[in-house]
N, C-alpha and C positions, 0 to 999 in steps of 0.2 A: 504494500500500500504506500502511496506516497505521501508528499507533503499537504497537509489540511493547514489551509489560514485559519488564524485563533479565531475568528469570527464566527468562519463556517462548522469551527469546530464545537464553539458554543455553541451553536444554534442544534448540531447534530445531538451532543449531550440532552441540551431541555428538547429535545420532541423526544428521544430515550427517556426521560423521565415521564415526561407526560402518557406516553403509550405502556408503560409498567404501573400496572394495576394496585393499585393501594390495598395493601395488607392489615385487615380488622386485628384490633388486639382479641387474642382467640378469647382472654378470660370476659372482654366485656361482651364480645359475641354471644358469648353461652350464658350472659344473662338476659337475651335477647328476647323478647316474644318469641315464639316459633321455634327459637333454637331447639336444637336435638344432641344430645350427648351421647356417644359409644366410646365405651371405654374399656380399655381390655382388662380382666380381671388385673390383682398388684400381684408379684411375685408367688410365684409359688413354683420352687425348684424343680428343673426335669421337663421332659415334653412328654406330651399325651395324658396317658390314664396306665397305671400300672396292670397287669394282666388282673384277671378277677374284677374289675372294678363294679360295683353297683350304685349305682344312684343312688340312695337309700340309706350309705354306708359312707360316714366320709374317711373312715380310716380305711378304707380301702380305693380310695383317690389319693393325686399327687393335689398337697394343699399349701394355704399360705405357709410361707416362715416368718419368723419373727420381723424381719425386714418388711417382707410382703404387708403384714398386718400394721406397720409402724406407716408403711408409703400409705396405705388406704385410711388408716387416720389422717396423716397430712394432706392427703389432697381433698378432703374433706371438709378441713378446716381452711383453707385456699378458697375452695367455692362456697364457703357458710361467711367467710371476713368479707367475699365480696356482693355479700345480700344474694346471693343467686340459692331460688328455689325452682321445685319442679311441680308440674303435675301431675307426672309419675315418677315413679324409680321403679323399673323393672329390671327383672335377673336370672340369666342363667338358670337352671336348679343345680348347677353343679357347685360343689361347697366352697371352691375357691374366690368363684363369683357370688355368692350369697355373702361369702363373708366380706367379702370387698365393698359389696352395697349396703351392709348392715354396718361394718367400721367406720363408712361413709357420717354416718350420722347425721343424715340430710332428711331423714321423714320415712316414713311408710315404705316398704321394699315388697315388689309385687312377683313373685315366680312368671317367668315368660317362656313357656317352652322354646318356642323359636327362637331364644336365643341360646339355647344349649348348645356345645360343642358338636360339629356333626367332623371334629379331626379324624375319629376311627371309621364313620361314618359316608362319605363326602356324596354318595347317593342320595342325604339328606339338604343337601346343599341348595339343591332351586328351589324345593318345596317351604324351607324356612327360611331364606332368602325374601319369598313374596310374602311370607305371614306377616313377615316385620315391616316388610313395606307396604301393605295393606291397612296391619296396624296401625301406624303412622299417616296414612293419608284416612283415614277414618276420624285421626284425633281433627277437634277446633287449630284454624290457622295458629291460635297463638298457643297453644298448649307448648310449654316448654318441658322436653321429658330426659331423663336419664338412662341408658341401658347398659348395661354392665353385662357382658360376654367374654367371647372370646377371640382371639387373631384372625380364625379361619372366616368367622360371622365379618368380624370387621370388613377384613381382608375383600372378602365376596360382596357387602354394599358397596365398600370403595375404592377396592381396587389398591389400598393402602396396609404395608405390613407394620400395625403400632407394637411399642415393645409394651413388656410386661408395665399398668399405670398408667400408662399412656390415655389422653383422652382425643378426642376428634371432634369436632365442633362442626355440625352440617345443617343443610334445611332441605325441606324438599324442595325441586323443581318440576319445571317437565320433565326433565330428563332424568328422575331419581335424586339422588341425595346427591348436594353439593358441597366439596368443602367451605367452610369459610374458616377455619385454623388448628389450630393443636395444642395441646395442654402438655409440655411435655410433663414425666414425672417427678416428682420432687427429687 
């Protein structure tokens, strides 16, 4: 590339600024009317489910650790200091995410099947997929909700792999769920 006069090159920089899309702060996002939370359970060591697992049974899942349990209090208390409530909190049935939504300590935590892990599963993948987007386009535009799952659930609404805490900040559109930010975790 060659020489750019500073003038043109000013001018290039602000229409690059201008044509780059402004970035919502995710936390004030997600106290949004409308906003939507998915949030992958907090730690809990190891992937999948260990053989035998039962729903039923949480000592027979892989579950939070002490860490796991310490991130789901703090981010908890992140989105309680910034006034942000829900109209749901749903979860998982699997114990690592029930415990993530009840450490929460944000109100009422409601079992979602569809968001259950479908990792051993993934022939469950379209079917719960549409329940949760169904779900959601059923609730009032402003219902602001929480869901607490898992990567794969994430992963399949957005196409995004969040780590263990991780939150995602979306709304609906036409076109399905869009991001508007991320919560990394504490």
């Amino acid at each position: 590339m060659g020489y750019i006069p500073p003038m043109r090159a000013f001018f290039i920089l602000i229409l690059l600024i201008l044509a780059t899309p402004l970035r919502a702060d995710p936390l004030a996002a997600a106290g949004q009317p409308g906003a939507i939370l998915l949030m992958r359970h907090a730690i809990a060591p190891g992937t999948g489910d260990p053989a035998g697992f039962r729903l039923d049974d949480c000592r027979t899942q892989r579950n939070l650790s002490a860490a796991g349990q310490a991130q789901a209090r703090a981010i908890g208390a992140r989105l309680a200091e910034a006034g942000i409530t829900f109209t749901q909190i749903l979860t998982s049935e699997w114990c690592r995410a029930r415990d993530t939504a009840r450490l929460l300590n944000l109100g009422p935590v409601t079992a979602f099947p569809p968001a259950n892990s479908f990792f051993s599963t993934r022939q469950d993948e379209p079917a719960q997929t549409a329940a949760i987007l169904a779900h959601l386009d059923a609730l009032p535009p402003q219902a602001r909700v929480l869901i607490v799952t898992h990567q794969v659930n994430i992963t399949a609404l957005t196409g995004i792999v969040p780590q263990s805490g991780e939150t995602l900040v979306v709304r609906r559109s036409a076109q399905g769920l869009q991001l508007v930010g991320r919560l990394p975790p504490p």
